[in-house]
C-alpha positions in Angstrom: -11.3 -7.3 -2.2 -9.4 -5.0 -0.4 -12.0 -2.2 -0.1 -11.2 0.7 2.4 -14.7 2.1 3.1 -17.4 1.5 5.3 -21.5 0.7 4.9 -24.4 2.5 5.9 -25.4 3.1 9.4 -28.1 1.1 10.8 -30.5 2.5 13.3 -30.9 1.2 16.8 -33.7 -1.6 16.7 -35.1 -2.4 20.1 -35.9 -6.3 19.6 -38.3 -8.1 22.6 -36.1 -11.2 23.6 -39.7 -13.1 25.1 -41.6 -12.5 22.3 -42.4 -15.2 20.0 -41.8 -14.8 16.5 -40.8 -16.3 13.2 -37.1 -18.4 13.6 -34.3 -15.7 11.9 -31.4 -18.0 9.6 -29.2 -20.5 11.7 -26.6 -19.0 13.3 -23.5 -18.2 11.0 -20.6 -20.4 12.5 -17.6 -19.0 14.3 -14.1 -19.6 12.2 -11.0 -17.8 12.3 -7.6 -17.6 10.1 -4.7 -19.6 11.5 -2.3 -19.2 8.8 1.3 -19.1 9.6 3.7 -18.7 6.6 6.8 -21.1 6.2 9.9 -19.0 6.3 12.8 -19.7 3.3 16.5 -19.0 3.5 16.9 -15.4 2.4 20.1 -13.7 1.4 21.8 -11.3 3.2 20.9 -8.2 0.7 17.7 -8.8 0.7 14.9 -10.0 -1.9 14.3 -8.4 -4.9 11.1 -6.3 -5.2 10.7 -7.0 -8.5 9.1 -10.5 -7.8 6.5 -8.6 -5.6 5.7 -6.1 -8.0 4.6 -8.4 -10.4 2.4 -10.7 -8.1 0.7 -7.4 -6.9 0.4 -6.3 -10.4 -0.9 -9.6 -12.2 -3.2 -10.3 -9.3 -6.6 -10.0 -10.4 -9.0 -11.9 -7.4 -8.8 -13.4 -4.1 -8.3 -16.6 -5.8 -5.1 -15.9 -7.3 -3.2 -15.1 -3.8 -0.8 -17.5 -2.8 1.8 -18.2 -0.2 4.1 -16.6 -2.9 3.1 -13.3 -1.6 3.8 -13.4 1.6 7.3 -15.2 0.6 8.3 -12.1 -1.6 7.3 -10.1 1.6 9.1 -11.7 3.5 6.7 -11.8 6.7 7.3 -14.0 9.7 3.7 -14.3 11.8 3.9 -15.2 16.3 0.4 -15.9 16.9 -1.2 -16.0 20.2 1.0 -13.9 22.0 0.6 -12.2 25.0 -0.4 -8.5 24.9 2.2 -7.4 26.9 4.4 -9.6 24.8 4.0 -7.3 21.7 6.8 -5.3 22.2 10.1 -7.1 23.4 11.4 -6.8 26.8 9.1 -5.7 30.0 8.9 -2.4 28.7 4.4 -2.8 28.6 4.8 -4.8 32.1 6.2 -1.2 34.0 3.2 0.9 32.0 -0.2 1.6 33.4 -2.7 -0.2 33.8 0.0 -3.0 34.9 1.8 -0.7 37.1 0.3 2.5 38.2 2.6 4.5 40.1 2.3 5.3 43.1 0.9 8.5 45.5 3.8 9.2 47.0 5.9 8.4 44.0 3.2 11.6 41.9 3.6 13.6 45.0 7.4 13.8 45.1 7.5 14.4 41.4 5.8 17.4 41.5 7.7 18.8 44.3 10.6 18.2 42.1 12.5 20.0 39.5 10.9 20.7 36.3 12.5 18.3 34.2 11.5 16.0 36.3 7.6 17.0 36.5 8.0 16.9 32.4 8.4 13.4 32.0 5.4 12.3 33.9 3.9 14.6 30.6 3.0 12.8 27.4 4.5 14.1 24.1 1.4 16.3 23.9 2.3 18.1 26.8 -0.7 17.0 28.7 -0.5 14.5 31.7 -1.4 11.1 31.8 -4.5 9.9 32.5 -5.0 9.0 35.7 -6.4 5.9 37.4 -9.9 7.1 37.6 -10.5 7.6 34.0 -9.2 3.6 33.4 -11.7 2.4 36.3 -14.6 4.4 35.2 -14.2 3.0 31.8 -13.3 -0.6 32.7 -17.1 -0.4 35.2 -18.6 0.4 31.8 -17.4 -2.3 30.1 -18.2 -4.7 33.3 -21.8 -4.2 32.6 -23.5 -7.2 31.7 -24.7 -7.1 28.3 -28.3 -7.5 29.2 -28.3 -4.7 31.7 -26.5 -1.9 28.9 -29.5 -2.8 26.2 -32.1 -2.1 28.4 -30.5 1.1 29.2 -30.1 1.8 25.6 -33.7 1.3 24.8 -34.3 3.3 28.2 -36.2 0.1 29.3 -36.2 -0.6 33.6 -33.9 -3.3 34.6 -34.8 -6.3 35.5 -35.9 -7.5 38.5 -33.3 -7.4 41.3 -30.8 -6.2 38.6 -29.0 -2.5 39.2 -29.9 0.6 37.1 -26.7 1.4 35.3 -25.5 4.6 33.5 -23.7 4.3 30.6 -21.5 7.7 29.8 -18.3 7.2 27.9 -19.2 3.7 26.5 -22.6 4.6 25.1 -21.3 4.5 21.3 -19.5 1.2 22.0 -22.8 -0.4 23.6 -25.2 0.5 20.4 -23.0 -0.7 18.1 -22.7 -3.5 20.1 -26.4 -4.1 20.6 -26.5 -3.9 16.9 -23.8 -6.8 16.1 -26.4 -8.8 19.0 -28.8 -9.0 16.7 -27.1 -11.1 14.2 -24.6 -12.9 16.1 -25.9 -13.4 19.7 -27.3 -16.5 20.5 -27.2 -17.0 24.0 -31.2 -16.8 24.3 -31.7 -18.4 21.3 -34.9 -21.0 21.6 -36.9 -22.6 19.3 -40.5 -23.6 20.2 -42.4 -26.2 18.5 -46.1 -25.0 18.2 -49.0 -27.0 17.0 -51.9 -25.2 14.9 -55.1 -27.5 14.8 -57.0 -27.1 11.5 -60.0 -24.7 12.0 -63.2 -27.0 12.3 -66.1 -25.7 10.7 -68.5 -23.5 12.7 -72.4 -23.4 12.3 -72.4 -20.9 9.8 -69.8 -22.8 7.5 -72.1 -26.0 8.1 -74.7 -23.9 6.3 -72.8 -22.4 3.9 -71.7 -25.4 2.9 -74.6 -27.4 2.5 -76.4 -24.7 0.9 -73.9 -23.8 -1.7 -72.3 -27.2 -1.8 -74.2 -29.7 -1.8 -74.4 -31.5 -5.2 -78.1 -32.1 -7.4 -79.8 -35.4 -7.5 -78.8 -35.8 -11.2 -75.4 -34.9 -10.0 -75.0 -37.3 -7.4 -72.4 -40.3 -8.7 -73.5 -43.7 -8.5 -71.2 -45.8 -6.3 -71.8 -49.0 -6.1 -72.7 -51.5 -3.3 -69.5 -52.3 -2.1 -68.4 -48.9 -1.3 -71.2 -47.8 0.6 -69.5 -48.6 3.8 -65.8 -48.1 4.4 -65.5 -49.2 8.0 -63.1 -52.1 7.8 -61.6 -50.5 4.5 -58.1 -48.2 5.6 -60.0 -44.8 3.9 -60.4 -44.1 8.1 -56.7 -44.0 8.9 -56.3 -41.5 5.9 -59.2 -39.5 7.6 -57.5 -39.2 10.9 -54.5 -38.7 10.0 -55.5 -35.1 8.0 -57.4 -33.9 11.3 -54.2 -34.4 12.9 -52.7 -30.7 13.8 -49.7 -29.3 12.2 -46.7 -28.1 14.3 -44.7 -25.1 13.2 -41.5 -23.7 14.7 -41.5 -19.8 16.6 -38.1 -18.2 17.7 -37.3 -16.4 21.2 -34.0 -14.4 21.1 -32.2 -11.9 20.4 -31.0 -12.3 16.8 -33.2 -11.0 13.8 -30.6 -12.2 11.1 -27.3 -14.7 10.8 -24.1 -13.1 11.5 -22.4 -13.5 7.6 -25.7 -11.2 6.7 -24.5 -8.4 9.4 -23.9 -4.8 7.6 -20.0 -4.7 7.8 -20.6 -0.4 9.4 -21.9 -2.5 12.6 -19.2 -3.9 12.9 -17.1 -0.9 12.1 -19.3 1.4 14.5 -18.5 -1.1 17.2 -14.9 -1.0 17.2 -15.1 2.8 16.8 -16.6 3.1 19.5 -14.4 1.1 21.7 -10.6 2.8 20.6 -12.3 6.4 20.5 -12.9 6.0 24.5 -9.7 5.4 25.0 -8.2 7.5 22.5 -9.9 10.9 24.0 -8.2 9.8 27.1 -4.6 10.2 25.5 -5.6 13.2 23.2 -5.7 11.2 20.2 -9.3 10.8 18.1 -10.2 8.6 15.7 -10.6 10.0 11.5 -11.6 8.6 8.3 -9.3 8.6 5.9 -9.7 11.1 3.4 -8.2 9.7 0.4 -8.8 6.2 -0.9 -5.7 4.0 1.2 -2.9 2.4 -1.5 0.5 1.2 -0.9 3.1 2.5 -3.4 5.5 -0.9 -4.4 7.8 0.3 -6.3 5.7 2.6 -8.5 2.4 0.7 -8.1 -0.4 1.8 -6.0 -2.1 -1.4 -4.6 -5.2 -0.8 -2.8 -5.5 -1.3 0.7 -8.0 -1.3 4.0 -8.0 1.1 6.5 -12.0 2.1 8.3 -10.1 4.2 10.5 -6.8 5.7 12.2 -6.0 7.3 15.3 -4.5 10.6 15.7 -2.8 13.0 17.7 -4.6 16.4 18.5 -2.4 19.0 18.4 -1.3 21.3 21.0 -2.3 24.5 19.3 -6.2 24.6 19.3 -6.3 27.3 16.4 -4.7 24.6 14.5 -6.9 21.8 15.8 -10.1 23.7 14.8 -9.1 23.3 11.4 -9.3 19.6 11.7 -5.3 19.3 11.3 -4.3 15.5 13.1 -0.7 14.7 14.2 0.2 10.7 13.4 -0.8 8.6 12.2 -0.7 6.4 15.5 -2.3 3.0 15.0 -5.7 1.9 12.8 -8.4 -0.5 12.6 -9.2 -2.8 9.8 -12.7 -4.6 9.7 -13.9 -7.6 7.7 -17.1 -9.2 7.0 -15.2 -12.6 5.8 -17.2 -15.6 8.0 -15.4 -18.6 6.1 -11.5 -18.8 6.0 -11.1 -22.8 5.7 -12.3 -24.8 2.7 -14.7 -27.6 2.8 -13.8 -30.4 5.4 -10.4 -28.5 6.2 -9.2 -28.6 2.7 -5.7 -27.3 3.1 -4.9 -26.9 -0.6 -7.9 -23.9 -0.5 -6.6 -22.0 2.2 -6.1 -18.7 -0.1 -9.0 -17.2 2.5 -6.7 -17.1 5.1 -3.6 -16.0 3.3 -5.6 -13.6 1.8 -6.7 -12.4 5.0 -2.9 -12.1 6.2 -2.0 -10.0 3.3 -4.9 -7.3 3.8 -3.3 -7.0 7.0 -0.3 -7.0 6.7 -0.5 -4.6 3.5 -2.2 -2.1 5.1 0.7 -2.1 8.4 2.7 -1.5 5.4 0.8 1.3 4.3 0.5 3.3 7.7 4.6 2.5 8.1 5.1 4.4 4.6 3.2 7.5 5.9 4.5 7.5 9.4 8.2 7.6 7.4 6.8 10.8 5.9 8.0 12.3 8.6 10.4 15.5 7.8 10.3 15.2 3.8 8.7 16.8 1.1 5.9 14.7 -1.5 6.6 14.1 -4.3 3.4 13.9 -7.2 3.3 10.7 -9.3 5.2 12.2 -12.3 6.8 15.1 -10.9 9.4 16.1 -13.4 9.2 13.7 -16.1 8.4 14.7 -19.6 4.5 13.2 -19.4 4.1 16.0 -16.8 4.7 19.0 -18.2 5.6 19.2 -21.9 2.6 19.1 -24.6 1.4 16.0 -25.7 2.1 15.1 -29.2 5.4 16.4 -29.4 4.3 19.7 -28.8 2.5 20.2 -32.0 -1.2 22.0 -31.9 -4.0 19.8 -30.8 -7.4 21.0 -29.6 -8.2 17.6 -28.4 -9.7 14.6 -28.5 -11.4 13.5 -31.9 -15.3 13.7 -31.0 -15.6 16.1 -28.3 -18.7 17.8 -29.1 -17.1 21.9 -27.9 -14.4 20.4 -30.4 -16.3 20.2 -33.0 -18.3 23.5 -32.3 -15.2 25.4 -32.7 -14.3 24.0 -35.9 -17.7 24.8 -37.6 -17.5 28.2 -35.8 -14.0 28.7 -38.1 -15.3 26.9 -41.1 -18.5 28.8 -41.4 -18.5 32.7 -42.8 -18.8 36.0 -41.0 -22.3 36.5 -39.9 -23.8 39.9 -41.6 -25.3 42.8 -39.5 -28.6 41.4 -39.9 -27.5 38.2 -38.3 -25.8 40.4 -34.9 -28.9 42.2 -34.2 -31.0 39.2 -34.1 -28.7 37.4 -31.6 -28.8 39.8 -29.3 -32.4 40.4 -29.6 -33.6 37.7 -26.5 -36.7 36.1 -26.1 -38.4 37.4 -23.0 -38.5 34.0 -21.2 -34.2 33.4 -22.2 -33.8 36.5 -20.0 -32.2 36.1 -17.0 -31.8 38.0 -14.0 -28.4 39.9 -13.2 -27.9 37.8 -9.7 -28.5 34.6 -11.6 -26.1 35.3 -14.1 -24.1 36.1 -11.3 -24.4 33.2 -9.4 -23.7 31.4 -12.7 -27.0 29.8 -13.3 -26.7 28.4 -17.3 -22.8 28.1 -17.1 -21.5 24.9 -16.4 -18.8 24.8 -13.7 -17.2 21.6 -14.8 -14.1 21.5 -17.1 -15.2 20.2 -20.8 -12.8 17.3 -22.3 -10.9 19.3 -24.3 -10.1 21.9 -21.1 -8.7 18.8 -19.2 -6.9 17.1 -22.4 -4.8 20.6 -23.0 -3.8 20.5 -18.7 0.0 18.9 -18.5 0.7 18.5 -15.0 1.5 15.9 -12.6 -0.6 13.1 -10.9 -2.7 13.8 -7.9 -1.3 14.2 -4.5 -0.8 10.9 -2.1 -1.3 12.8 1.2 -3.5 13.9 3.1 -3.5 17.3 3.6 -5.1 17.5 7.2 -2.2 15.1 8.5 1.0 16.1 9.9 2.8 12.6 9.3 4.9 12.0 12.6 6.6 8.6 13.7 4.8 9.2 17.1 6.1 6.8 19.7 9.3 5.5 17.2 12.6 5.8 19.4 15.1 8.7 17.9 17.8 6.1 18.4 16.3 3.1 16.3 15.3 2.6 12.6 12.8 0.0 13.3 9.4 1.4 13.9 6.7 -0.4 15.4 3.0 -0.3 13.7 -0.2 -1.3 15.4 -3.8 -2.3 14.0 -6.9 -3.5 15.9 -8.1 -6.4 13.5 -11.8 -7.2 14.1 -13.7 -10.1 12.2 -17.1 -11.5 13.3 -17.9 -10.4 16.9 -14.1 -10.5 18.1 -10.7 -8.0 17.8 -7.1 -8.9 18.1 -4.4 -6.5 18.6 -1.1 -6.7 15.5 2.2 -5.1 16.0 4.3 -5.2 12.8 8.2 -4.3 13.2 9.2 -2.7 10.0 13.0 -1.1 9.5 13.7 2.2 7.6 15.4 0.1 5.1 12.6 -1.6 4.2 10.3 1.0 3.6 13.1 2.8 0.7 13.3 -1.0 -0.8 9.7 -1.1 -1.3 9.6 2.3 -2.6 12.3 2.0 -4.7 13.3 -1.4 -4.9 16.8 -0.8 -3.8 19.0 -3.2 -1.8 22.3 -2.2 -1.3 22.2 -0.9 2.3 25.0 -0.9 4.5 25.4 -4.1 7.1 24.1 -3.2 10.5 24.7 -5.7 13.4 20.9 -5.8 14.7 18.6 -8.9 16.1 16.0 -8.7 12.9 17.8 -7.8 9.3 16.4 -5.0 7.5 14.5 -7.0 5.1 12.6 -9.3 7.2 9.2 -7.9 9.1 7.9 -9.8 12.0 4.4 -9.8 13.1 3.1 -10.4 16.3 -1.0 -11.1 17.1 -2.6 -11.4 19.8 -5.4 -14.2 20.9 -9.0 -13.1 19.3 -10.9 -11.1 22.3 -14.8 -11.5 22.3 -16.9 -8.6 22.3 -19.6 -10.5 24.1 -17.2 -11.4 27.2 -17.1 -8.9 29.3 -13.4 -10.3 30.7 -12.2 -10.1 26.9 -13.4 -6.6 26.6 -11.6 -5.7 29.8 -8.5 -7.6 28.6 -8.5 -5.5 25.3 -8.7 -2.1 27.6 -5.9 -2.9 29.2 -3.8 -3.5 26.1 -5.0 -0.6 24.3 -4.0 1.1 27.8 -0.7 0.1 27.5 0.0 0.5 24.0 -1.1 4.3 24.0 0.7 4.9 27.3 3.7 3.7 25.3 3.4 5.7 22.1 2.5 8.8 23.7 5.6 8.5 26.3 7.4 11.7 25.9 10.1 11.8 22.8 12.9 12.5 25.5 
């Protein structure tokens, strides 16, 4: 349900769009969530997490979510918004790709003081990408989608149509050529063909009649009347099975129905898209390492992330050993086709509030480890009594009841002292028991994993929570303000839309610990409300939609990697 890894990679399949062939399933309907929750009254403290805790903690399937949820969150959703809308103010309006400053503005800058060269610098240290890299990128996602899968199959165009080279786009294009083939159907045609029955040649004529035809004593006797059938209706029933049969061939592009895609397409197509830009900024794009779960108030409910986006750091001894900086945004993918009941049912809409809640769960998640900023984890039972004195009061146990080294011990105590006799025949080997010195050595015969009774006697703490390869850093959060802004990519179907959730510092210790009593500040959003803004779904078969996407991905790195001064 809420599932946090991807499939298997498909390879590229080169498909001939004029060839006929056998139709594929209909094409898998487009529908999208439209949910908007209705907002209640709160109080000025804040909810209680406890009411949260236990919906997460009784919830069982998708069936049992409810608008309850997303009232004990809270959560107040602005769809369709603008992308340069996301943050308040014209603060995306003044950043590139919507206003790119200008040569003479770059020249003076660096014929200027220092500090003021350093602020044209990311928070990297690096500059900012320049205008070239966004045009070179924004040509590549011009192409028309025709043109880029011909390149990919290293086909020649078309006639009359450009030869095109695809460079920093090429993982975007075959993942994209891979969601084609299930969700495409722009050259979809269906041919109706007619097969006449095979009439029977010379050779079946003589086959028949020499293996066919019946005896004289076998012969039935009609009678008189039916000799002759001409006026009878026997000859309509005649014609009609001479009469061909029509069956229907396919032409297109699609091999399968879109709900049937493999959800890594999918994932390798959006992938592909954020790491082009990404590299751009100095960021990359990482799976996470340990399965993603939100902690509510003790409870670790399982979330989606496919992937995040990172900061590389400065020191490349450090980057070699894979160590990220972040995390900055991530993408979530779903396979879900069907978010409205039958007939636009709107007492079975749990698909769509379901939907909300993966996403808006998982913004939660990447808020709790951007706030890890500075502090020191603490393990899941660090300190309490379960974690590090003996079980059973501290009495003498050897383990479970049953474990079979268990119960070799005990006959080993139970049974007397072997004689002499006994010694020398165990160590006398049998020639094929003998191993060699580098076996032994490499361990060969001696199992490496911990027995049950090894792991029952270990008292310590829970695993860890974090990732060890990340330095967590609220990347792009203003010094000055507790709220912190968190952005996903969302992709369903063949389309992606851009979230920003605004989450305050307060609420990220009330769902840790559930507590409430923070001091009043005098601020637009309270503390314990989160507002989420989306975007309009962008199509990955448009190529304006693709371009609109680059330039709010643009923006919204060019505003998170803005220097911390």
């Amino acid at each position: 349900m809420f599932a946090w890894g991807g499939g298997i990679a498909v390879p590229t399949l080169a498909v001939d769009t004029e060839k006929e062939r056998a139709p594929p399933p209909p094409a898998t309907p487009l529908d999208f969530p439209s949910y908007v929750p209705d907002l209640e009254s709160r109080p000025e403290d804040g909810p209680t997490c406890d009411k949260l805790h236990q919906l997460l903690s009784r919830l069982k399937k998708p069936q049992d979510i409810s608008a309850e949820f997303l009232q004990a969150l809270n959560l107040k959703v602005e769809p369709d918004v603008a992308p340069t809308d996301l943050i308040a103010g014209d603060t995306l309006k003044s950043l590139p790709p919507f206003q790119w400053p200008e040569k003479s503005e770059q020249s003076e800058t660096s014929a200027s003081t220092p500090a003021a060269a350093a602020k044209k610098l990311m928070s990297n240290g690096f500059p900012f990408p320049d205008k070239e890299k966004y045009d070179l990128l924004r040509e590549e996602l011009l192409f028309d989608n025709d043109d880029a899968f011909r390149t990919l199959s290293r086909l020649s165009p078309l006639p009359g149509r450009p030869k095109i080279r695809l460079t920093h786009s090429r993982k975007f294009w075959t993942g994209l050529e891979h969601i084609s083939q299930y969700w495409d159907t722009s050259l979809d045609q269906y041919i109706e063909r007619s097969e006449p029955e095979p009439e029977p040649g010379p050779a079946n004529v003589a086959e028949t009649s020499h293996d066919q035809t019946p005896m004289k004593d076998d012969v039935p006797k009609t009678p008189p009347e039916d000799k002759m059938d001409i006026d009878s209706g026997n000859v309509d029933k005649d014609v009609d099975m001479t009469k061909s049969e029509s069956r229907t061939t396919y032409k297109g592009r699609r091999i399968g129905t879109g709900k049937d895609m493999p959800e890594s397409m999918r994932e390798d197509t959006m992938r592909g898209f954020l790491e082009m830009i990404a590299w751009s900024f100095g960021c990359q794009p990482s799976v996470p390492v340990l399965p993603p779960r939100l902690f509510v108030k003790g409870l670790l409910f399982p979330v989606r992330q496919n992937f995040t986006i990172s900061r590389a750091p400065q020191d490349r001894q450090i980057a070699r050993k894979g160590i990220l900086e972040g995390p900055i945004l991530f993408a979530q993918c779903r396979g879900d086709t069907e978010f409205h009941g039958p007939n636009g049912n709107p007492q079975s809409r749990y698909a769509e509030i379901c939907d909300l809640l993966r996403e808006t769960a998982a913004m939660l998640l990447l808020a709790q480890e951007r706030s890890r900023e500075g502090n020191t984890e603490t393990k899941p039972g660090d300190g309490k009594w379960w974690a590090t004195e003996p079980r059973w009061g501290g009495a003498p146990n050897d383990g479970p009841v049953g474990d079979p080294e268990n119960n070799q011990s005990e006959d080993k105590e139970k049974g007397s002292a072997p004689d002499a006799d006994a010694e020398k025949n165990d160590n006398k080997r049998p020639r094929h028991d003998r191993y060699s010195l580098s076996l032994r050595r490499a361990g060969l015969g001696h199992s490496k994993k911990r027995s049950m009774s090894e792991q029952w006697k270990i008292v310590q703490p829970g695993p860890s929570l974090w990732d060890r390869k990340m330095r967590y850093m609220q990347i792009g959060k203003p010094r000055d303000s507790p709220f912190d802004d968190i952005f996903m990519v969302s992709s369903i179907n063949h389309h992606f839309a851009i979230l920003r959730l605004r989450v305050h510092a307060n609420y990220i210790e009330w769902l840790k610990t559930g507590k409430t009593n923070f001091p009043v500040e005098d601020a637009e959003q309270p503390w314990h409300r989160i507002v989420l803004r989306r975007t309009r779904w962008f199509d990955f078969f448009n190529p304006e939609d693709r371009v609109a996407g680059l330039d709010a991905l643009w923006t919204i790195f060019s505003y998170m990697m803005r220097p911390e001064n």
